[in-house]
N, C-alpha and C positions, 0 to 999 in steps of 0.2 A: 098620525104617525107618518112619518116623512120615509120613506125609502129612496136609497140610492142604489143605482146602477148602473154598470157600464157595457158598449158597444160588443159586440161580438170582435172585432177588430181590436179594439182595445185591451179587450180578455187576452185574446191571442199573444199580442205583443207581451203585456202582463205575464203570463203562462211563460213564452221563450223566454225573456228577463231573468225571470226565477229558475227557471234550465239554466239556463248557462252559467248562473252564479252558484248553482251546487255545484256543478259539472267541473268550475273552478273551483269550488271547495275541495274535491274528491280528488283533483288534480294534485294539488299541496298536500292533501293531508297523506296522498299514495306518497308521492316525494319522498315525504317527512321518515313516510312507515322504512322505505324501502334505501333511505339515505342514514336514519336516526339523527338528522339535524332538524332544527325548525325551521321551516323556509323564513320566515320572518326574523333575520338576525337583528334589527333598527330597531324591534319592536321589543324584543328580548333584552335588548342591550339598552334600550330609554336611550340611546341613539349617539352611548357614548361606548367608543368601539377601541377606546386606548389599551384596554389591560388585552384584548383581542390580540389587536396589533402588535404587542409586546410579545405578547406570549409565541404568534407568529415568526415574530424575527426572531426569537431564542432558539425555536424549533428548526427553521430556516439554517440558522450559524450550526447549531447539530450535527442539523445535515451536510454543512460542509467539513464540521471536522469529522465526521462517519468516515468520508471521503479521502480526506487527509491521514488519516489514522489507518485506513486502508492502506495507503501507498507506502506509510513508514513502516508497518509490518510488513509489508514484502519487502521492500528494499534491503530493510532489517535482516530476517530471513537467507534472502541473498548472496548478503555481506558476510554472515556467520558460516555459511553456507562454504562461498569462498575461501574463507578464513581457514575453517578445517578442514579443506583438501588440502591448502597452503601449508596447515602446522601437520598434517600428517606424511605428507612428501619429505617435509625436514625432515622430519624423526624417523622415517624409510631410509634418506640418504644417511644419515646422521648412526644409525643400528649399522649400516650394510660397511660403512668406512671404519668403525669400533670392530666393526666383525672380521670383515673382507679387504679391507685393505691397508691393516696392520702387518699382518702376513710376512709381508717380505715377496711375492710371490709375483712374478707377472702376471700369472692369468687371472690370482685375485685382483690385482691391481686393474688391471684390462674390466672384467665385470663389476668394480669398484664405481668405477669411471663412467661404466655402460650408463649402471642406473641411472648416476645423478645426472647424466643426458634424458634422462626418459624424465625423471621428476624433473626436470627443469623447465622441461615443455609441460607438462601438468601444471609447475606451478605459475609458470607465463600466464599461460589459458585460463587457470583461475583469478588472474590478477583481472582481468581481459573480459572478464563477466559481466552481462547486461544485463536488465531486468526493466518492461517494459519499455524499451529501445533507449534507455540509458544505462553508461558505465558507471559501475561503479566503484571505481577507485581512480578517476580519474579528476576529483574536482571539479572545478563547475564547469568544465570542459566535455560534458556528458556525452556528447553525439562524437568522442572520438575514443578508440582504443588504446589506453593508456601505454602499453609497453608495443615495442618491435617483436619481432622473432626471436628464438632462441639463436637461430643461425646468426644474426646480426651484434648479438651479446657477447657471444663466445669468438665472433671473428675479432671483434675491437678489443675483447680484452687477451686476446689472445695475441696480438702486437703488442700491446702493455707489456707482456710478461716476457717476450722474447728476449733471451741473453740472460735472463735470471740463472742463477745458479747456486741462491741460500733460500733458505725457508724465511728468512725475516726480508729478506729484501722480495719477493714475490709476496707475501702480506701484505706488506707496506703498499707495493706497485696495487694491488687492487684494492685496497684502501683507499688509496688517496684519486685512484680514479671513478670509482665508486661514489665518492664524496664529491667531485671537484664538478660545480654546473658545466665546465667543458667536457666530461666525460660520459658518467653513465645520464644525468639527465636533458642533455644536445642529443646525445644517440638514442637512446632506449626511449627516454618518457616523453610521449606525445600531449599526454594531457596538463595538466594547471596545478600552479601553487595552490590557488586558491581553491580552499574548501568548501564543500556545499554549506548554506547556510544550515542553522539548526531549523527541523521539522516541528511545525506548530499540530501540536495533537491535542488542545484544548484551551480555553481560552486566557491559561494561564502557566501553561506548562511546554516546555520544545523537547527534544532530544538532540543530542549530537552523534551523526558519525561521518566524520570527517576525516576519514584514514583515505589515502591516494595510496598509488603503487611506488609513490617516489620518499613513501614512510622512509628513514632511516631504519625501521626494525625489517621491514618489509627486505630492504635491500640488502641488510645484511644477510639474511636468508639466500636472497638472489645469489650474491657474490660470492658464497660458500659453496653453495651445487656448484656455480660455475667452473670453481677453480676445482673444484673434485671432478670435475665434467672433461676439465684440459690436463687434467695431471698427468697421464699418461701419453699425452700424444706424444709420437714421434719428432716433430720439429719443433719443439721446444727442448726437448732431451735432456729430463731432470731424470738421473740414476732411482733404481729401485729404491736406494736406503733414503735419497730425496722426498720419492713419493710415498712413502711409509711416516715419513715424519709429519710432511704431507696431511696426510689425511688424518693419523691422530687427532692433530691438532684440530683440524674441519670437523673432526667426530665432536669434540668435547665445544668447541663454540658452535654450533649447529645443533649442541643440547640447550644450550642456553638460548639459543635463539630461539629457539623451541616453545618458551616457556615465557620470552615475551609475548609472543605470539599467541599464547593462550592466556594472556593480561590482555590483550588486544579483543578477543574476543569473551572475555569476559566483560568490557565494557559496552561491547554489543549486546551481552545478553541482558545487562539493566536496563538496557535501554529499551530491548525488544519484551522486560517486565514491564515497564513505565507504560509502554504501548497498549500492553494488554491490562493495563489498568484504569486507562485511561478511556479504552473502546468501553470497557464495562461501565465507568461512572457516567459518560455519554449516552450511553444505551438508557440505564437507571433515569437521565437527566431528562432524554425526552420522551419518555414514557411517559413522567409525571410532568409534564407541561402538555402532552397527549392528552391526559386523562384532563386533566386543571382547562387546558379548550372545550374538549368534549361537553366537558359541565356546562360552559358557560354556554354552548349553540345547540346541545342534546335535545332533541323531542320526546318527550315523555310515551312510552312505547304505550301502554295501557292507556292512556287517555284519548292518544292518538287514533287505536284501534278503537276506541270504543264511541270519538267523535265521527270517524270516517263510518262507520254504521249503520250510528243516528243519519248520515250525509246523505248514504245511500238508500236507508228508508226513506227518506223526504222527496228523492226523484224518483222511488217507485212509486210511491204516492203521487208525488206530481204527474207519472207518466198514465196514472189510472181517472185521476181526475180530467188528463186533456182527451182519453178516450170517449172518457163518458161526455163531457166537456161535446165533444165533435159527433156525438151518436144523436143529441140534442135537436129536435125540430116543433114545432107546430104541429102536422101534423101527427107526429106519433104520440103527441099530448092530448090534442080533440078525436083518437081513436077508442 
């Protein structure tokens, strides 16, 4: 009978070899435990990694309309936001000139007047609204403040109106300056024709909101406070029964503007539905390409624990065999 054997040297080497290759077993198979993927994707995959990769990039594009879909629902938000301090200052001015400055009275007339200076700066400043450091109602002119001052509105149009002295001929005057690109948009509107492009919140769907401060609905608002704002002044010096008729009138088209303005932000609000419905199908969508990945690189939790085990019996084993392994001599054999 033939016996083979090898060097004590040789053992040795043998012995660390087999260390080190559990000690790597244990190493992947902790990974595996403590990541739930299998370190071996190549292996898993027969080394074709395309539906991988696919699934990657879908998850990837997700995550940028997560991203995107964020930004429209603020902006969104915002916009709406703005919108109804805008339509609520109308219908403050809009109550207070039905109420107060039908009268006949000066000093109605005088606090008539007051407010819609106060609403006119609110509703500037709401035009004027930023949301992470862009305007918005400015067009794609983001990084400027769409409208001037109230001070600067009511001085220009308050030369407009000087010498008036009919109710149809001061309409007209802030009408047609209102309207005329030499007028209210040279003075007042800093920002762009151009509207922001529509917002991509899915790979197949935008939203639009494309309202600027230099809207027609918008301005009409404006130019109603304003002329309710100058009615009273002294140098202009439209008689009481003037400024009575006056403001009527700003009453009842200041309702109606009113109500565009909440047509205006009722389009905001489909859009900021659209948003939140689209965050949802997004969320839904990479969940299940989360889960659909997971399958394909997941480590089997139970097999894994129960190979990493068997791994670590084998080096306590191995660790007991290099003991006794090294307690080994000659003489404690011829004792």
């Amino acid at each position: 009978m033939t016996l083979n054997s090898i060097g004590d040297l040789a053992r040795g080497l043998t012995l660390r070899a087999r260390s080190t290759e559990i000690k790597t077993q244990i190493e992947t198979l902790s990974y595996e435990m403590s990541t739930g993927k299998t370190a071996d994707i190549s292996g898993r995959l027969s080394g074709d990694y395309s539906h991988l990769l696919d699934l990657d990039r879908k998850i990837a594009q997700l995550d940028a309309f997560s991203t995107a879909t964020a930004e429209a629902d603020l902006f969104a938000d915002a916009t709406q936001i703005s919108l109804e301090t805008f339509e609520t200052s109308i219908g403050e001015v809009s109550a207070s000139l039905l109420a107060f400055g039908t009268s006949n009275q000066a000093t109605s007339h005088a606090q008539a007047s007051a407010q819609a200076r106060n609403e006119l700066d609110t509703m500037i400043s709401s035009l004027n609204t930023r949301v992470g450091g862009r305007s918005l109602f400015a067009g794609t002119a983001t990084d400027a403040s769409p409208l001037q001052s109230t001070d600067t509105l009511l001085a220009a149009l308050r030369t407009e109106l000087a010498g008036l002295t009919t109710l149809t001929d001061i309409r007209q005057a802030a009408e047609d300056w209102f309207n005329d690109p030499a007028g209210f948009e040279a003075v007042m509107y800093n920002g762009s024709n151009t509207t922001l492009a529509p917002m991509q919140i899915s790979e197949t769907e935008r939203v639009n909101m494309q309202f600027t401060a230099n809207d027609p609905k918008l301005r009409d608002g404006l130019r109603d406070v304003a002329l309710a704002a100058l009615a009273t002044e002294g140098a202009l010096g439209w008689p009481p029964d003037l400024q009575t008729a006056l403001f009527t009138d700003l009453g009842v088209a200041l309702a109606n503007t009113k109500d565009d303005v909440v047509t205006m932000r009722a389009q905001i609000g489909a859009a900021q539905a659209r948003i939140e419905q689209a965050e949802t199908r997004n969320a839904a969508a990479r969940t299940s390409f989360e889960y659909a990945r997971n399958e394909l690189v997941a480590a089997n939790p139970y097999k894994t624990a129960a190979h990493l085990q068997t791994v670590q019996f084998q080096l306590e084993s191995l660790y007991s065999v290099t003991v006794r392994n090294s307690t080994l001599s000659l003489v404690n054999f011829l004792r």
